[in-house]
GUDREN-885144 format. One record per atom (N, C-alpha, C, O): residue in three letters; x, y, z. Coordinates in steps of 0.05 Angstrom, whole numbers, plus 5000, padded with zeros to 4 digits. Layout:
GUDREN-885144
ALAXYZ ...
//
This chain:
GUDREN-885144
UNK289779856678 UNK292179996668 UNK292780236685 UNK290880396688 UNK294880296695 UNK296080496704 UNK298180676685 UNK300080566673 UNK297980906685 UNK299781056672 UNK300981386689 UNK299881596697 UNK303981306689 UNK304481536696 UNK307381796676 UNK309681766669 UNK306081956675 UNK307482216660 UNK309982336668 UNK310382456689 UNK312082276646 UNK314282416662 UNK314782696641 UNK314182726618 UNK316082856657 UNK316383126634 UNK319183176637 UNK319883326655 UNK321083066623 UNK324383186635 UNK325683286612 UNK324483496605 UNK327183246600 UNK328583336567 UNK326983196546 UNK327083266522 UNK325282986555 UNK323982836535 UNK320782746559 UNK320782636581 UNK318882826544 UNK316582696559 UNK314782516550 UNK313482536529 UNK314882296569 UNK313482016564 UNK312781966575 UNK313182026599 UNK310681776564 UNK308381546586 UNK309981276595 UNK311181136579 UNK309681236624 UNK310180906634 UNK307580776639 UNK305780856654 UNK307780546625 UNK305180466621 UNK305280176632 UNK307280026632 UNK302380116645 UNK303879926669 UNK301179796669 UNK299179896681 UNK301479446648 UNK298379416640 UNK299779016643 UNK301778906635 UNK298078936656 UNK297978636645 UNK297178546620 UNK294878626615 UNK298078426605 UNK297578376579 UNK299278556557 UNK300078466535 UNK299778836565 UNK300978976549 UNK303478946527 UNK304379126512 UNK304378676531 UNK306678526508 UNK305478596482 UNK306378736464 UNK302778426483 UNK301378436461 UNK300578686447 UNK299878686423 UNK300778876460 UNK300079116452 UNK302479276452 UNK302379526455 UNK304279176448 UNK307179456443 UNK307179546412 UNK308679716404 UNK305479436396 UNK306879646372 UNK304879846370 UNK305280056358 UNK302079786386 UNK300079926379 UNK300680176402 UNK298680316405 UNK302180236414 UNK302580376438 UNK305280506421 UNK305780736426 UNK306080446412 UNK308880506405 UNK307980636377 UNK309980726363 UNK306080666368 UNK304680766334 UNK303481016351 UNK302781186334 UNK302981116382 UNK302081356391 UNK305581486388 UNK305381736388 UNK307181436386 UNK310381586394 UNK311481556372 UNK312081766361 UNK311981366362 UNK313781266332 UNK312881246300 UNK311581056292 UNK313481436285 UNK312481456256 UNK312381216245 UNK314481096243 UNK309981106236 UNK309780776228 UNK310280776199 UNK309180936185 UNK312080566190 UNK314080526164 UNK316180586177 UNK317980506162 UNK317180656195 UNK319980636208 UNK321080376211 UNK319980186200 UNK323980336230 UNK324680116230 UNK324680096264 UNK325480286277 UNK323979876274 UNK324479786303 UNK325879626306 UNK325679416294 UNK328179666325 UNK330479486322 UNK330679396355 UNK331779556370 UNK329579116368 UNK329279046380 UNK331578896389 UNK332578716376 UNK332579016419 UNK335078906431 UNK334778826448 UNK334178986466 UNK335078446456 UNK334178296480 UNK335778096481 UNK336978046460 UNK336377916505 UNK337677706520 UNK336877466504 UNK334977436489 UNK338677316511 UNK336976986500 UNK335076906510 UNK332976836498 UNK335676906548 UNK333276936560 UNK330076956559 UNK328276786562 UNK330077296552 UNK328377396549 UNK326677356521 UNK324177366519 UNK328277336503 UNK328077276467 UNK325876976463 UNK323876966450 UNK326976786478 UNK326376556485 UNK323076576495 UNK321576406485 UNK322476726509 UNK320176746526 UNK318276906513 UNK315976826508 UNK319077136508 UNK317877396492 UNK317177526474 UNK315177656469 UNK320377486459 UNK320477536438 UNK318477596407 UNK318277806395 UNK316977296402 UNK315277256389 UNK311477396392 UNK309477416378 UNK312277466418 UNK309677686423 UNK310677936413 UNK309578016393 UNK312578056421 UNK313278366407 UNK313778346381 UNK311978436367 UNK316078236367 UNK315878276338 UNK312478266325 UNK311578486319 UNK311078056322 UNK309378116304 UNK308078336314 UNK306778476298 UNK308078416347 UNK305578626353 UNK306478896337 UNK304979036325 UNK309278936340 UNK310579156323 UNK309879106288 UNK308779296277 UNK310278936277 UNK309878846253 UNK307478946246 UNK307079106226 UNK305578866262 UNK302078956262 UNK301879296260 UNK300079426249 UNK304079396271 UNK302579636275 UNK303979826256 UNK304080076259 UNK305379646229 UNK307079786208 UNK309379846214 UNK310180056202 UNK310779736229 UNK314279796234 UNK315679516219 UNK314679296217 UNK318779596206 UNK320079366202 UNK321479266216 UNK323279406226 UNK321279006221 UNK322578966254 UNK325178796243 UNK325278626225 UNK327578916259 UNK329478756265 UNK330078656293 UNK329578826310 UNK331078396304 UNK332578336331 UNK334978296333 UNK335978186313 UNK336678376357 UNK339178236360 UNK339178176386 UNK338178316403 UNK340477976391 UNK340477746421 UNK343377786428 UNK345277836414 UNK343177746451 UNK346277816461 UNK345677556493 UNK343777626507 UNK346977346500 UNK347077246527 UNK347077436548 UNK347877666551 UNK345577216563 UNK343677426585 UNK346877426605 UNK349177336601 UNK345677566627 UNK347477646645 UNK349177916651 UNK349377996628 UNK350478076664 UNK351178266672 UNK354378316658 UNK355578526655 UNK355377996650 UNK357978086639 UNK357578156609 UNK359478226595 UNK355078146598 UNK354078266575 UNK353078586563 UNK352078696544 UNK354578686599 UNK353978966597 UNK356579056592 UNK357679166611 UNK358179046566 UNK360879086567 UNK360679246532 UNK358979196515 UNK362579386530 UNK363479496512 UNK363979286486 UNK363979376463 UNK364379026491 UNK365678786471 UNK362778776455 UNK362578716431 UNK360278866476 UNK356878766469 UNK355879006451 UNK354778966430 UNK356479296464 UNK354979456460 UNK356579546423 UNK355279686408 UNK359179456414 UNK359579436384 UNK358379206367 UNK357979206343 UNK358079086380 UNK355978846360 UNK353778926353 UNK353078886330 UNK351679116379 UNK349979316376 UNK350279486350 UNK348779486331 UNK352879636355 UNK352979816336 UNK352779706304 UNK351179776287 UNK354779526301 UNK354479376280 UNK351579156269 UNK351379076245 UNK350179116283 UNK348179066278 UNK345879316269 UNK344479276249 UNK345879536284 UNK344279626278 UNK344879826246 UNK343279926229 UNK349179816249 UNK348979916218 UNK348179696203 UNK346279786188 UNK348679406197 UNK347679236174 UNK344779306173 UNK343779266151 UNK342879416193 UNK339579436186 UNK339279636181 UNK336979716182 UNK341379826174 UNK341680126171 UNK339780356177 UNK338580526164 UNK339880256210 UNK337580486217 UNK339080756213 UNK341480766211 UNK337280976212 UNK337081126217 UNK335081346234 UNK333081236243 UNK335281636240 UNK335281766264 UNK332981736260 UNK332481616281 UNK329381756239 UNK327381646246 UNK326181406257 UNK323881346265 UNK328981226255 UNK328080876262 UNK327880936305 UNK328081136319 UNK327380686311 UNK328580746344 UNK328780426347 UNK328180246332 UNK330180436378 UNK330280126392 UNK328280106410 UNK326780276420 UNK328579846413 UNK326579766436 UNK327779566448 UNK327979336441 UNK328679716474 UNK329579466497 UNK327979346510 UNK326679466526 UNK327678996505 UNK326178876510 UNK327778676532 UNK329378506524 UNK327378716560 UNK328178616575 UNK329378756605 UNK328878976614 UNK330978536619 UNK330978676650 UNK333478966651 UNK334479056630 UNK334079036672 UNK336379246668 UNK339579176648 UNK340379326631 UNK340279026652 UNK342978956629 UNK341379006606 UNK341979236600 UNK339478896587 UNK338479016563 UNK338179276568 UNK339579406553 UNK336479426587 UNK335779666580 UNK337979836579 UNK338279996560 UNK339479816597 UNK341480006605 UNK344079966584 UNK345880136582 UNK344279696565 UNK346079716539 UNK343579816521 UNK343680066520 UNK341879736509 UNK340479816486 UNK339880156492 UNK338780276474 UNK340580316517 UNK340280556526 UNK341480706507 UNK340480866490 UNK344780616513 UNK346080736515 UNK346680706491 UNK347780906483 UNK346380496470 UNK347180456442 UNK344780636433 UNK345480736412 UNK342380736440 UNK340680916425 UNK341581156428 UNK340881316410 UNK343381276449 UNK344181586458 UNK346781646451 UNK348081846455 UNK347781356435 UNK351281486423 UNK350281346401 UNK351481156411 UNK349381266382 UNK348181116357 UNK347881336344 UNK346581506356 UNK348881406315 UNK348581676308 UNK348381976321 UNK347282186313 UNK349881916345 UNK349382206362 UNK347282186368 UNK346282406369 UNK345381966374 UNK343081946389 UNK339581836375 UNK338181996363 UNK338981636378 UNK335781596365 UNK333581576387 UNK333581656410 UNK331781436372 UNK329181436401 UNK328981106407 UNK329480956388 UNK328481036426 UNK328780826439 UNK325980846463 UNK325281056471 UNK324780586471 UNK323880546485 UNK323280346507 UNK323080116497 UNK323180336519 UNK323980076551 UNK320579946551 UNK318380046551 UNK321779616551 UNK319979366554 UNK321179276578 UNK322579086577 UNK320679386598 UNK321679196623 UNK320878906625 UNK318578876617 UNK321978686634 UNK321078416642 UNK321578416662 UNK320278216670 UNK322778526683 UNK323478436714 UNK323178616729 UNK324178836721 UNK322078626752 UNK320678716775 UNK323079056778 UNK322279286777 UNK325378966781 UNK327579096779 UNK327879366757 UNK327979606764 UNK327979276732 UNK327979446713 UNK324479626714 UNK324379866708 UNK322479516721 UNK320179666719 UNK319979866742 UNK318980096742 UNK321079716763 UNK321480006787 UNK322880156787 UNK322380376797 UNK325380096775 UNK327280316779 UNK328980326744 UNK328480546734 UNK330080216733 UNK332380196718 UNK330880336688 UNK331780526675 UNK328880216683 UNK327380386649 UNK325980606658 UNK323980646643 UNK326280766676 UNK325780956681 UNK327781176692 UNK328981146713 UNK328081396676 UNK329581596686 UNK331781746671 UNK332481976674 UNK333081536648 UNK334081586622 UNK336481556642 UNK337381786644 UNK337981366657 UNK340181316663 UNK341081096643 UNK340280866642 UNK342581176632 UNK344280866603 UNK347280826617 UNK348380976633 UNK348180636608 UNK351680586616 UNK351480286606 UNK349680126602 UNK353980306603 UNK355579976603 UNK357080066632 UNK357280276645 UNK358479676633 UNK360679676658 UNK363879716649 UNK363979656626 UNK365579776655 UNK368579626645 UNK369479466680 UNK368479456703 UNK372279366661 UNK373379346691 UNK373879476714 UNK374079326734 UNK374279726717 UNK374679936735 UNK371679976750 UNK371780126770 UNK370079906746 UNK367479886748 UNK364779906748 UNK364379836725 UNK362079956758 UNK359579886738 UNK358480146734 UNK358380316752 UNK358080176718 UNK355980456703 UNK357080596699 UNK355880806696 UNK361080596697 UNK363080806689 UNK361680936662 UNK361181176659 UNK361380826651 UNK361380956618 UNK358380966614 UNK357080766620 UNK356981196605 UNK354981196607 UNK353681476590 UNK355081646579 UNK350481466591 UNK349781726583 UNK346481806604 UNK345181636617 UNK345882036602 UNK343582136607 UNK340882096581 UNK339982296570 UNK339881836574 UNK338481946552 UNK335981756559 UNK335981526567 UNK333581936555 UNK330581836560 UNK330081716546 UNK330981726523 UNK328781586552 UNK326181376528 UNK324581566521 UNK325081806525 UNK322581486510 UNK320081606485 UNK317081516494 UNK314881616491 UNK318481196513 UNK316281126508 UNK317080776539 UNK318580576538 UNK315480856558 UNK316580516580 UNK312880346585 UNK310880446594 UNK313080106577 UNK310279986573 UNK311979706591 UNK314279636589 UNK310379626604 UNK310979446628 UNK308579276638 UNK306979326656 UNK308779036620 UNK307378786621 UNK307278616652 UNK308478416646 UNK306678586675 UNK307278516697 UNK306278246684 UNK307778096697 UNK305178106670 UNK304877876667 UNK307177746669 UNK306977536680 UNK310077846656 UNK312377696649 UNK313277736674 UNK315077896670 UNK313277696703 UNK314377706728 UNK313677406736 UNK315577296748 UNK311777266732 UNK311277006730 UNK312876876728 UNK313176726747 UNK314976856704 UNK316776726694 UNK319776786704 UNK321876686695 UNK319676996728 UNK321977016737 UNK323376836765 UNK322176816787 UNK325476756760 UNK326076636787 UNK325476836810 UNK324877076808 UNK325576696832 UNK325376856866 UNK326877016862 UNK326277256862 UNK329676906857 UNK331877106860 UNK331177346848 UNK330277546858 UNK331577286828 UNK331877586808 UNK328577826802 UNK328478036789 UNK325777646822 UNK324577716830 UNK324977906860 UNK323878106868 UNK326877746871 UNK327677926905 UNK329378166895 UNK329878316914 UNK330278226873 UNK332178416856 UNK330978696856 UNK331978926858 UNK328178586852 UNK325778856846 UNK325178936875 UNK325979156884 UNK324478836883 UNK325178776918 UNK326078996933 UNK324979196944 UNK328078936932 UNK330279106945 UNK330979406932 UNK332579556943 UNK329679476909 UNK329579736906 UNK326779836903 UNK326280056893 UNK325079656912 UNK322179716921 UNK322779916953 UNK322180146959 UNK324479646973 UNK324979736997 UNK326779996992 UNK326780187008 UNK327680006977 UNK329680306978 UNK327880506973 UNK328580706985 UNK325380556957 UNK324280706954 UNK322480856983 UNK321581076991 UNK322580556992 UNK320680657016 UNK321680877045 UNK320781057059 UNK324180677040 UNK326480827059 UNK327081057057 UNK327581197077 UNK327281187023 UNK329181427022 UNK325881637024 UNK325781787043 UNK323481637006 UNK321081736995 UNK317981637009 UNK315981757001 UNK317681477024 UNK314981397031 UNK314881127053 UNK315080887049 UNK314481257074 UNK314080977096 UNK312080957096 UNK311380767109 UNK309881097084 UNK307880807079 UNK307880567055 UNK306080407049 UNK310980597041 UNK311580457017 UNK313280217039 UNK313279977038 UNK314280337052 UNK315580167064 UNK314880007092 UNK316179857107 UNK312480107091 UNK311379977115 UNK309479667103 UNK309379437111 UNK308279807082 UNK307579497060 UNK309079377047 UNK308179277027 UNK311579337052 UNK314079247051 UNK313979037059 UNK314178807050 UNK313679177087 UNK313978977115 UNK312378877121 UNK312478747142 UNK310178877105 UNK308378667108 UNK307978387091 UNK306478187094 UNK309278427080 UNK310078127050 UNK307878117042 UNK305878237049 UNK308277897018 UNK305377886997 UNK304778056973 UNK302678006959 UNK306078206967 UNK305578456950 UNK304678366925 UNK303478546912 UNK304878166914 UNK303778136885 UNK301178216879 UNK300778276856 UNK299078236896 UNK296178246888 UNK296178646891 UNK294078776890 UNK299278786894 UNK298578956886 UNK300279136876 UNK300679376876 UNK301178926867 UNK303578956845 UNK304279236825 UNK306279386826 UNK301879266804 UNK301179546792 UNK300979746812 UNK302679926810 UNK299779756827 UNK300280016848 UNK302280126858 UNK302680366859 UNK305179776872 UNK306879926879 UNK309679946853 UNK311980016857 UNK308779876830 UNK310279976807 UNK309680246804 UNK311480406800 UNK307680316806 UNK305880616790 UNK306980826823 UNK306981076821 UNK307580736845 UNK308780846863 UNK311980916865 UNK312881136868 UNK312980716863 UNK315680726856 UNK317080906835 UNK319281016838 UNK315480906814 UNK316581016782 UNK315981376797 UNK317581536804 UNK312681396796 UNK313081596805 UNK314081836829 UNK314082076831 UNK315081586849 UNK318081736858 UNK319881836842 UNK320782066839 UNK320281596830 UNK322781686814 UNK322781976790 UNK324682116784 UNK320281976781 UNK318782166762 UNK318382516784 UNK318282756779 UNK318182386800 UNK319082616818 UNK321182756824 UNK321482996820 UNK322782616833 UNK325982716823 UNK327382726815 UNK329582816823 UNK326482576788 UNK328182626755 UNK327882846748 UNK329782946737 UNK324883046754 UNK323783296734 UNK324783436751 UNK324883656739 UNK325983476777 UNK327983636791 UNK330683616789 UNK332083826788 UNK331483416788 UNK334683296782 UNK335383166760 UNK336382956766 UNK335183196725 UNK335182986715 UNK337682936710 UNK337782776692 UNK340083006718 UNK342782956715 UNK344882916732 UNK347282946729 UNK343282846752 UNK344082696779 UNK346182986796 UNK348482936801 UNK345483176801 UNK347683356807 UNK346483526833 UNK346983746840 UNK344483326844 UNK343683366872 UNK341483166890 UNK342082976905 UNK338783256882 UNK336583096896 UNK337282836886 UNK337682646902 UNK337282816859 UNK336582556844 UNK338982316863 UNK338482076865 UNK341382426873 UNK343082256886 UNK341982056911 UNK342981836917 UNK339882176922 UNK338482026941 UNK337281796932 UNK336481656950 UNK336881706906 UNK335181376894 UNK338681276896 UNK338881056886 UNK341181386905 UNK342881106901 UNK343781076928 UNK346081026935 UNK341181126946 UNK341580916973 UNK342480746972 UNK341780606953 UNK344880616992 UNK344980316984 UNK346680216962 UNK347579986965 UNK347680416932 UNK347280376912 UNK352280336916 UNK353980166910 UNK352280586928 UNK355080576929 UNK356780336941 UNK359080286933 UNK355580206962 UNK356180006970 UNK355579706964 UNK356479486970 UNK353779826949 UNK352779486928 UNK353079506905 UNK353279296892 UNK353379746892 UNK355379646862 UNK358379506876 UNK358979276871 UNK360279676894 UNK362379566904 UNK362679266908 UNK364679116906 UNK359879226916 UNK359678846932 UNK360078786906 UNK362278696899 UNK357978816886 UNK357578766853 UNK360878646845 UNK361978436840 UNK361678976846 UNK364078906834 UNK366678666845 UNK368478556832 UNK366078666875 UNK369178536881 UNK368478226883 UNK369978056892 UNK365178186868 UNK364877876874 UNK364277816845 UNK362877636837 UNK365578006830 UNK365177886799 UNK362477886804 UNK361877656811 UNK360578026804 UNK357677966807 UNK357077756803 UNK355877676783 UNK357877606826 UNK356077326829 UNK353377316850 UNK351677146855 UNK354377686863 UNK352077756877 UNK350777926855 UNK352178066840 UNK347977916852 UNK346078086835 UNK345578336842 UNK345078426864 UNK345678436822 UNK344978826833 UNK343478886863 UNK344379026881 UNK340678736863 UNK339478706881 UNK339778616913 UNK338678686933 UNK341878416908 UNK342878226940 UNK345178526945 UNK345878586968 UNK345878636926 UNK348278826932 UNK348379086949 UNK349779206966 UNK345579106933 UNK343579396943 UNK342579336979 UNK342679466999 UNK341779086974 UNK340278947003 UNK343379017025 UNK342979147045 UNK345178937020 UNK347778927033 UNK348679217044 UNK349479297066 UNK348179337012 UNK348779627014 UNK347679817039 UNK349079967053 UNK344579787040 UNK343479937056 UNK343479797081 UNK342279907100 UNK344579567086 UNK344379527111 UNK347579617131 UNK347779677154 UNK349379597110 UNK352079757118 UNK351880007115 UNK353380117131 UNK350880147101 UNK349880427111 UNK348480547129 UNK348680787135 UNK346180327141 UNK344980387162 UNK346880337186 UNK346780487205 UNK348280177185 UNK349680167210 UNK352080357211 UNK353580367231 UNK352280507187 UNK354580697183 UNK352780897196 UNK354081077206 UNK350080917198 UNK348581197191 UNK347981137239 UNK347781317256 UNK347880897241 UNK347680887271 UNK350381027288 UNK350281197305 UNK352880887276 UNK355580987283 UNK356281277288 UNK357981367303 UNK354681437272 UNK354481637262 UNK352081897276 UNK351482137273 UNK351281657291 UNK348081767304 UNK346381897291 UNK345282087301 UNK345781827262 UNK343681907242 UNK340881857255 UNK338982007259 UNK341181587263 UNK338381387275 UNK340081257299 UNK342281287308 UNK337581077306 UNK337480857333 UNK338680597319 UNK339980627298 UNK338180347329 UNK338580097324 UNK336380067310 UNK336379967287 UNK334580167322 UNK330980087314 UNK330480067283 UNK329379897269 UNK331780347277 UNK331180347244 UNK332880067227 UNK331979927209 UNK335780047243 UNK337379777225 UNK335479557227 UNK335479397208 UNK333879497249 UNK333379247258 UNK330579207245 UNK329978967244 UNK328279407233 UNK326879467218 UNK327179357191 UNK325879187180 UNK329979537180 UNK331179377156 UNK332179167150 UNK332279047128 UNK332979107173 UNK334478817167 UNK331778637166 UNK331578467148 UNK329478667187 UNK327178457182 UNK326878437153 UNK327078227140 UNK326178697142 UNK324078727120 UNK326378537099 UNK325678327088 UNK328478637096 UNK329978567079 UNK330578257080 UNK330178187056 UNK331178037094 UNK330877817106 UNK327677667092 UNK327277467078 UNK326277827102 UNK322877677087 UNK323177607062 UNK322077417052 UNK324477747054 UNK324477687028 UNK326577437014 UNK326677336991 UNK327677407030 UNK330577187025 UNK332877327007 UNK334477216992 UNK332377557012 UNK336177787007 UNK337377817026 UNK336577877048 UNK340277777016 UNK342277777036 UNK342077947055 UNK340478137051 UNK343877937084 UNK343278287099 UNK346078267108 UNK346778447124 UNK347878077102 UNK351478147118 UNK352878057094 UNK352277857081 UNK354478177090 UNK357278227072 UNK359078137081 UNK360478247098 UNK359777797067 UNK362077607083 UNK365177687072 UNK367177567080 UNK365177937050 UNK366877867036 UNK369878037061 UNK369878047085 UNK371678107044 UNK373478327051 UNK372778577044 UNK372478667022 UNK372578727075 UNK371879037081 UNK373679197062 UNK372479337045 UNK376679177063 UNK378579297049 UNK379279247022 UNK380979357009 UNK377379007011 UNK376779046983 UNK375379166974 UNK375779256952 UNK372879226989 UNK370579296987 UNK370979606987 UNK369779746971 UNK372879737006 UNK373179977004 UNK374580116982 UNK374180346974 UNK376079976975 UNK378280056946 UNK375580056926 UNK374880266917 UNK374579856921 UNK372379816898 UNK370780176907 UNK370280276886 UNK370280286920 UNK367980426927 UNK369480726916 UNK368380926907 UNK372480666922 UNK373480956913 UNK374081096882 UNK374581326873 UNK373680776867 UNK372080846837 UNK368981006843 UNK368881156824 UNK367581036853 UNK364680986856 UNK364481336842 UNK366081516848 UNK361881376819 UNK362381616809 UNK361681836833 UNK361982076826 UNK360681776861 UNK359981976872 UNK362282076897 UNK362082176919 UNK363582036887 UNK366682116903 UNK367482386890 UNK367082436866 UNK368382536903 UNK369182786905 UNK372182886909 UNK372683026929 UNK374082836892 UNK376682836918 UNK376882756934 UNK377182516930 UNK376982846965 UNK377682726986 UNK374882656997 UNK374582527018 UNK373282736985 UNK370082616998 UNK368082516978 UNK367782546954 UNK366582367002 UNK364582246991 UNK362182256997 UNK361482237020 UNK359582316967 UNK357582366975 UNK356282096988 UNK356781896975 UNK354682027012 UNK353581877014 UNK350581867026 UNK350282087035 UNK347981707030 UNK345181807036 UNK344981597053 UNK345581357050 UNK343981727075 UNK342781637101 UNK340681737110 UNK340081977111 UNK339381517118 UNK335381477124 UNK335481607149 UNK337781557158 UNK334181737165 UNK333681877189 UNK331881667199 UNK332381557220 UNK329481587183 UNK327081477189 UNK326381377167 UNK327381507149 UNK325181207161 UNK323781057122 UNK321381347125 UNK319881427142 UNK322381407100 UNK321781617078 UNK322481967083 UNK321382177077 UNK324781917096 UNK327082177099 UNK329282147095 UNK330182007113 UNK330882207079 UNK333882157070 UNK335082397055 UNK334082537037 UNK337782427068 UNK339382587056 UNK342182637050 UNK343582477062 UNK343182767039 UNK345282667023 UNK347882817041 UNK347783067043 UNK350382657057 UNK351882707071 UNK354782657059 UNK355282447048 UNK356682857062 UNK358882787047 UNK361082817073 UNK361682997089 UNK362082547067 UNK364182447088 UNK367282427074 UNK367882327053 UNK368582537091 UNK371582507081 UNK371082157074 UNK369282007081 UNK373982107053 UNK374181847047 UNK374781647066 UNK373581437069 UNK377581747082 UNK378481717109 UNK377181587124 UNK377281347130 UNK375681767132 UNK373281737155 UNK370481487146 UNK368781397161 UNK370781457124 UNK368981357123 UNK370481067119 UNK369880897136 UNK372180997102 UNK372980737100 UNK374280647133 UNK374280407138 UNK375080807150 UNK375380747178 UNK371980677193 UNK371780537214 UNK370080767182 UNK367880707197 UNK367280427189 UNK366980257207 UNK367180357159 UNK366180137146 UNK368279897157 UNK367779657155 UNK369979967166 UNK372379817185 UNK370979687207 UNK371179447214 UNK369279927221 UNK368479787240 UNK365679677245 UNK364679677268 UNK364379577224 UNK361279547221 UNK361779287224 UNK359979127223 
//
């Protein structure tokens, strides 16, 4: 078992144990007053596979458990989902001692987030990651949102968990794909915070050390959450990659996954960041290997000039500029703000 401590507006343990499904209510009875109500919010997906381990483990440890299932997928991160939420959790009539528990990959966490931090002006909630993705980056940090049409993580809040316990057993059951998802913001970590994260990157194979580079990643992130926790400087550097692959996200109806988006992202930023003489070729051609091993995309077939309109929603736009983060070297990055102009003329020419 690995555990690491975050201290930000709310301080919690990420707990990062094989087997640990079985043990969420007894982990969750250290944070949550038992006779409460646990109101467990997960995918069909995930419900299907999991489900039946967490309820009774919560049950065991004196909580009354309710679930509600919502179809898996990203167009379930919508406003139409997160009132069914609401309405569900009034028929079980929680209240502000009860909490949720998002049981599942980022679309659960990041709706069941956000329904715990506007749900009575706010309850306690805690993150069950299932996918490589949500355990490295997404249940950690107290970022919540739904999508609308205008695009993804518009609507949103700042609110922590209580409590993130992360079963790596359930990675088993994940496809490649949505396994390469975790992937690619593994490689972001390495790029922006640690080349020696990113140098065992590039070496493939990582499962046999799987807990280590979870318990690495998080506490990046635990690093500059307790400096930035409201994204209004450092903390901007984890959305390497992130402005240009929500954009892919969005203009392909996400038929590309957060992950293939991000993969896309940082590789058109690296070549934005070469144009630019940030770096050499050396560093793109680095990325592009690592990213490739894995079987994530590395070229963006779509339209440049859709892609750019999509990006000028993007929340880190400024007026006429835009914040954006470029790698010098894997594990130096910093945050550069480019007229809009100038930059959608560069992405022109990548």
């Amino acid at each position: 078992m690995k555990t690491v401590h975050v201290n930000a507006s709310v301080n919690y343990d990420i707990i990062i144990e094989k087997g640990s499904l079985n043990k969420v209510g007894a982990y969750a009875s250290s944070v949550f007053k038992r006779g409460s109500k646990a109101a467990v919010i997960t995918d069909d997906t995930v419900a299907s596979l999991y489900l039946d381990q967490v309820v009774p483990s919560l049950s065991a440890a004196g909580y009354t458990v309710a679930s509600y299932i919502f179809p898996h997928g990203e167009d379930s991160k919508s406003a139409e989902t997160l009132f069914r939420v609401y309405d569900f959790l009034i028929e079980e009539q929680l209240t502000r001692p009860d909490f949720i528990v998002a049981l599942g990959g980022g679309v659960v966490g990041d709706l069941a987030g956000y329904a715990a931090a506007t749900y009575l002006r706010g309850i306690r909630f805690m993150q069950v990651p299932t996918t490589f993705l949500a355990a490295v980056d997404s249940s950690v940090g107290g970022k919540t949102a739904i999508n609308i049409p205008a695009g993804k993580n518009l609507i949103g809040a700042f609110w922590q968990p209580s409590l993130v316990v992360c079963d790596t057993e359930t990675f088993k059951t994940l496809p490649a794909v949505t396994f390469a998802d975790g992937v690619a913001e593994t490689i972001k970590y390495g790029m922006i915070f640690s080349a020696p994260l990113f140098e065992r990157m590039e070496q493939g194979n990582i499962m046999p050390e799987i807990d280590e580079i979870i318990a690495h990643c998080v506490s990046i992130k635990r690093d500059v959450v307790e400096q930035d926790e409201h994204d209004n400087g450092l903390r901007m550097i984890l959305n390497y990659g992130h402005t240009l692959g929500h954009a892919i996200e969005k203009v392909t109806n996400h038929s590309v996954t957060h992950g293939q988006g991000v993969a896309m992202g940082m590789l058109l930023i690296a070549k934005l960041g070469e144009k630019l003489g940030y770096h050499s070729s050396a560093l793109t051609q680095r990325l592009e290997a690592c990213i490739r091993s894995y079987g994530l995309p590395t070229h963006y077939e779509g339209s440049v000039a859709e892609l750019g309109e999509a990006v000028l929603h993007d929340k880190k736009r400024s007026g006429s500029s835009i914040r954006l983060i470029f790698v010098k070297e894997p594990g130096s990055a910093e945050i550069i703000s480019l007229d809009v102009n100038q930059f959608l003329r560069l992405l022109r020419e990548v």
